[in-house]
PyMOL CGO cylinders between C-alpha atoms (Angstrom):
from pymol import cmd
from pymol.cgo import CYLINDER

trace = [
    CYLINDER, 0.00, 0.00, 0.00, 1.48, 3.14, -0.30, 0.3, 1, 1, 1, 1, 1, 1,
    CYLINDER, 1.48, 3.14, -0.30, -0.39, 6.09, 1.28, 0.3, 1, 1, 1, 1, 1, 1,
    CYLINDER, -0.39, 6.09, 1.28, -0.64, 9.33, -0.25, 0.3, 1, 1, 1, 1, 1, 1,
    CYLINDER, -0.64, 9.33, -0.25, -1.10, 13.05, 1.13, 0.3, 1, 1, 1, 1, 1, 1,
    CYLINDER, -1.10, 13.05, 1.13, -2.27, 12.59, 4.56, 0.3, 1, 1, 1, 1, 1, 1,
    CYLINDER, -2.27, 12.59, 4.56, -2.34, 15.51, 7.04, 0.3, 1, 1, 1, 1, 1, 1,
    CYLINDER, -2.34, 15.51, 7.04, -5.03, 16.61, 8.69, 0.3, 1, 1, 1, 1, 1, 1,
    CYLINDER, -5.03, 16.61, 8.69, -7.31, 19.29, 6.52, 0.3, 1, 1, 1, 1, 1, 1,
    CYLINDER, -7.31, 19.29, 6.52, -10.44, 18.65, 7.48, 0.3, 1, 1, 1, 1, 1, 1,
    CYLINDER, -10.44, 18.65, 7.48, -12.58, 21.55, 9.85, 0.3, 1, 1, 1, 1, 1, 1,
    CYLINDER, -12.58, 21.55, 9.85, -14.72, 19.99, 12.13, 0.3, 1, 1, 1, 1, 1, 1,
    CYLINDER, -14.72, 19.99, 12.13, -14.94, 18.78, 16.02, 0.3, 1, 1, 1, 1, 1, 1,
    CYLINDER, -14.94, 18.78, 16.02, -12.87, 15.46, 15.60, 0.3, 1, 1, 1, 1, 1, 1,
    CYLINDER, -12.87, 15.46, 15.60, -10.24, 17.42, 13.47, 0.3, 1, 1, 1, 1, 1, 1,
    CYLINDER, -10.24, 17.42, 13.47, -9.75, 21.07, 14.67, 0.3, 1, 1, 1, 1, 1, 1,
    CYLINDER, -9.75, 21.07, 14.67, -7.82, 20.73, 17.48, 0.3, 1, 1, 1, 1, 1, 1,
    CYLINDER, -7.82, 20.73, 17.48, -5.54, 18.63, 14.89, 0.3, 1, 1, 1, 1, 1, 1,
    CYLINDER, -5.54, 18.63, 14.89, -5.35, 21.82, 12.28, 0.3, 1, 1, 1, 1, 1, 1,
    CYLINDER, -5.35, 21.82, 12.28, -2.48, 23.93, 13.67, 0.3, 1, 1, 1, 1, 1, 1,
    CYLINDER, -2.48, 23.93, 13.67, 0.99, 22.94, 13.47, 0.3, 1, 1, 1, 1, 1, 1,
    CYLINDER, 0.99, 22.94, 13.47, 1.29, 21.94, 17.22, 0.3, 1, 1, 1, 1, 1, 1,
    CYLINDER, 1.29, 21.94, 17.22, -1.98, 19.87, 15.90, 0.3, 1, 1, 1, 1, 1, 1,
    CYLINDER, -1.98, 19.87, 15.90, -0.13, 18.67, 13.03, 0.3, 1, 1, 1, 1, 1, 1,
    CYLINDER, -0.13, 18.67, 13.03, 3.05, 17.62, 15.31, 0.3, 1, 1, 1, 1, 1, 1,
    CYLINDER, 3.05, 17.62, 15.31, 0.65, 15.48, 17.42, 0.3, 1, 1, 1, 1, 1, 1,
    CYLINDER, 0.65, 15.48, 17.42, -0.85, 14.07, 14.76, 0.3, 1, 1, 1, 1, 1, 1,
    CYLINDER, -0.85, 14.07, 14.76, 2.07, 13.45, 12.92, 0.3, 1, 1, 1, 1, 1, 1,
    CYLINDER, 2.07, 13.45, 12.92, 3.81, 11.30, 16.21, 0.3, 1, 1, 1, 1, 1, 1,
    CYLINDER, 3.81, 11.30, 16.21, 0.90, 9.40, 16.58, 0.3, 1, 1, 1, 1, 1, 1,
    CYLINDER, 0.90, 9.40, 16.58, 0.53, 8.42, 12.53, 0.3, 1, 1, 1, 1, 1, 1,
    CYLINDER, 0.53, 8.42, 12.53, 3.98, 8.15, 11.26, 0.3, 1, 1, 1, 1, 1, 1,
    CYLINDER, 3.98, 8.15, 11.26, 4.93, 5.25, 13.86, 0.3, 1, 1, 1, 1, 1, 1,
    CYLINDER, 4.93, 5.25, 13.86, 1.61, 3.08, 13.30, 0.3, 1, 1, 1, 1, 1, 1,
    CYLINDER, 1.61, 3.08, 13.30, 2.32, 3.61, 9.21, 0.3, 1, 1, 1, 1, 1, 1,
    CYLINDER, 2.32, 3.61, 9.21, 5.86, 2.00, 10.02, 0.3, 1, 1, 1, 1, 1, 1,
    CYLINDER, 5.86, 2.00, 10.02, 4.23, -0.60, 12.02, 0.3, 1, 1, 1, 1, 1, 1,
    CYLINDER, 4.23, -0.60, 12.02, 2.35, -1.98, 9.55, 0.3, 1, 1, 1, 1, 1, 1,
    CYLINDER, 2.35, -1.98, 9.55, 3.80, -4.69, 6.93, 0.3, 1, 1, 1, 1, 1, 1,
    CYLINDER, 3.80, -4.69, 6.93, 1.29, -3.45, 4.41, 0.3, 1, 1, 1, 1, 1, 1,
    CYLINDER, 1.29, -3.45, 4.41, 2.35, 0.05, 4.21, 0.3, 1, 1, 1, 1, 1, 1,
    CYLINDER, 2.35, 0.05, 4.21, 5.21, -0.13, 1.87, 0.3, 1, 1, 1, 1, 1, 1,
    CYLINDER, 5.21, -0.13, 1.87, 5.38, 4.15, 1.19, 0.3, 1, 1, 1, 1, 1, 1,
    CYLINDER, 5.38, 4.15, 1.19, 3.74, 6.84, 2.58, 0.3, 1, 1, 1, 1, 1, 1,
    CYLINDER, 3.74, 6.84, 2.58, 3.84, 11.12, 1.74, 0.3, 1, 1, 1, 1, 1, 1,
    CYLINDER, 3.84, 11.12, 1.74, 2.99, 14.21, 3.91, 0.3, 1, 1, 1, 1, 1, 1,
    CYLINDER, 2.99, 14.21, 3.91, 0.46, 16.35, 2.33, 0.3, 1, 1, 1, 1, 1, 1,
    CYLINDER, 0.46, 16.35, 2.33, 2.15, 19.97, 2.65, 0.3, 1, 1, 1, 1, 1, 1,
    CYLINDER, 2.15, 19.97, 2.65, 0.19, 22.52, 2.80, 0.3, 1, 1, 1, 1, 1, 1,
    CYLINDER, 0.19, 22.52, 2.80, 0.33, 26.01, 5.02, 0.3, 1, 1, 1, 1, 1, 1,
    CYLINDER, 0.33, 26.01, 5.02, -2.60, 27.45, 6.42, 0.3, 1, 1, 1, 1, 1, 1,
    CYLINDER, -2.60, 27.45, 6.42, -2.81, 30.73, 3.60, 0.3, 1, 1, 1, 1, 1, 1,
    CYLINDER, -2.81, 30.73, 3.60, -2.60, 28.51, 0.70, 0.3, 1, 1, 1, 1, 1, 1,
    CYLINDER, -2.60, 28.51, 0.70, -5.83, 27.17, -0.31, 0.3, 1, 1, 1, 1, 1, 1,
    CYLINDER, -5.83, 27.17, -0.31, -8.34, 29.66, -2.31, 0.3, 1, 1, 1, 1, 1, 1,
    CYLINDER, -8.34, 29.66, -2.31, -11.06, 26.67, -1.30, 0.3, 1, 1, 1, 1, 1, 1,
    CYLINDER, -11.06, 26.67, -1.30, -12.85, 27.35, 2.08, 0.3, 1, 1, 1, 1, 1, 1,
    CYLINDER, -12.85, 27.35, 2.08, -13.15, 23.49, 3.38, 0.3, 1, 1, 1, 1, 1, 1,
    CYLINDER, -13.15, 23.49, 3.38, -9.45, 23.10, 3.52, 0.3, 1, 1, 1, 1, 1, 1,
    CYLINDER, -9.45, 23.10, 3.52, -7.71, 24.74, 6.48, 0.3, 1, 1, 1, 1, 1, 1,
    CYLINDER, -7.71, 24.74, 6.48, -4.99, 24.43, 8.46, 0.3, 1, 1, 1, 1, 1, 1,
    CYLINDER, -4.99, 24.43, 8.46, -1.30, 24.36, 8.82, 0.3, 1, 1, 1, 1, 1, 1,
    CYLINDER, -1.30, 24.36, 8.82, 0.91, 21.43, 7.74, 0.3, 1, 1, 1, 1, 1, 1,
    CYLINDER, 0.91, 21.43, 7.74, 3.87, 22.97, 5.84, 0.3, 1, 1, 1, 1, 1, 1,
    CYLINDER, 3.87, 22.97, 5.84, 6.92, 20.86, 6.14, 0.3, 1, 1, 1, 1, 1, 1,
    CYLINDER, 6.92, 20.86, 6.14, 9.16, 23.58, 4.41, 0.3, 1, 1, 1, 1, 1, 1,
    CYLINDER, 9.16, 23.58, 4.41, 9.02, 27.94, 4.36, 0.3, 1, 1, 1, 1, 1, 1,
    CYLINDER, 9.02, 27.94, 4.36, 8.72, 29.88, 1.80, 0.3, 1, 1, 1, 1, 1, 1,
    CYLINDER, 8.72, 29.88, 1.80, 11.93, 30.45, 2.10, 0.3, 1, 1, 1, 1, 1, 1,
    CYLINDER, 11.93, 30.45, 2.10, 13.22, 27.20, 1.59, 0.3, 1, 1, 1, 1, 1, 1,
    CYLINDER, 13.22, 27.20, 1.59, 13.71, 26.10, 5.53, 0.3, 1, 1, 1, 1, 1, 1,
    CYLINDER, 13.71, 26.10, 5.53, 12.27, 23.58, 7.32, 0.3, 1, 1, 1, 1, 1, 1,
    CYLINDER, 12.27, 23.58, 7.32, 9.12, 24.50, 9.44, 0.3, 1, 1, 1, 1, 1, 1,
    CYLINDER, 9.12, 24.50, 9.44, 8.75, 23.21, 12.68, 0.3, 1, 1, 1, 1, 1, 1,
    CYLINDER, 8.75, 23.21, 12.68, 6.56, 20.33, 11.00, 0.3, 1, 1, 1, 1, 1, 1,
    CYLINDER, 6.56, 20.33, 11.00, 9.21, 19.42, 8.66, 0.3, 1, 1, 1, 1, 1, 1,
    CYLINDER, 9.21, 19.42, 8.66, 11.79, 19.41, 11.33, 0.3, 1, 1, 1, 1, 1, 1,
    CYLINDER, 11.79, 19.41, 11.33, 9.83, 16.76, 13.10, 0.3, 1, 1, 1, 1, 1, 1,
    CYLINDER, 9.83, 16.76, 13.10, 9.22, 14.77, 9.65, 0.3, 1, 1, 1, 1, 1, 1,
    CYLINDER, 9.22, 14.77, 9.65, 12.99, 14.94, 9.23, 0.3, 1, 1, 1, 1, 1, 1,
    CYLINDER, 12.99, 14.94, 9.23, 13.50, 12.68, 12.64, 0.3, 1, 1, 1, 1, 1, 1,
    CYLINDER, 13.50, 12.68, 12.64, 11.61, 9.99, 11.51, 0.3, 1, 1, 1, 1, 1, 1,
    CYLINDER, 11.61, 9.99, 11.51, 13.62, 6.56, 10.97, 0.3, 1, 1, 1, 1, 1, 1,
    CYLINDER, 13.62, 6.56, 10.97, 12.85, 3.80, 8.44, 0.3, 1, 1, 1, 1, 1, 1,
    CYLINDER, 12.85, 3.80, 8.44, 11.38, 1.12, 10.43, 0.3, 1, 1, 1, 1, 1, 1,
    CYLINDER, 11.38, 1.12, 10.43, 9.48, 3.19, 13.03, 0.3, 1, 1, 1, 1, 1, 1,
    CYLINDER, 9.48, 3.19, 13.03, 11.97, 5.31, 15.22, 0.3, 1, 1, 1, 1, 1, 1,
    CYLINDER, 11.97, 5.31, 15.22, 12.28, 8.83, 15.80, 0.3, 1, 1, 1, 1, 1, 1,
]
cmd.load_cgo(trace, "trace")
């Protein structure tokens, strides 16, 4: 399986406290580790987006892995530390 764009984007009450990038981080420590976990994931991909991006109303939050200005955000920092084969 390989798993493609996953953040979280939706608005809503499971997934608003998820939509910041402290939201994202959680998210994205809790996710990452049961994707390595499992023998049927063979490749998975961040969906980056940043909160200002999207001219569509139903997609909001923040989950930029890199700046505009070419630097890691704090998001992409934390998507740096991940390991093959589940460690961090």
């Amino acid at each position: 399986l390989w798993l493609t764009e996953f953040a979280c984007a939706e608005s809503g009450t499971l997934s608003s406290p998820r939509l910041s990038m402290s939201g994202q981080m959680a998210f994205m420590k809790e996710a990452i580790p049961l994707l390595e976990a499992d023998a049927d994931v063979e490749k998975y991909a961040w969906f980056s987006y940043f909160e200002d991006q999207w001219l569509y109303s139903d997609v909001a939050g923040d989950a930029g892995l890199v700046n505009s200005d070419g630097t890691l955000s704090e998001l992409g920092k934390l998507y740096e530390t991940f390991l093959p084969g589940g460690g961090v």
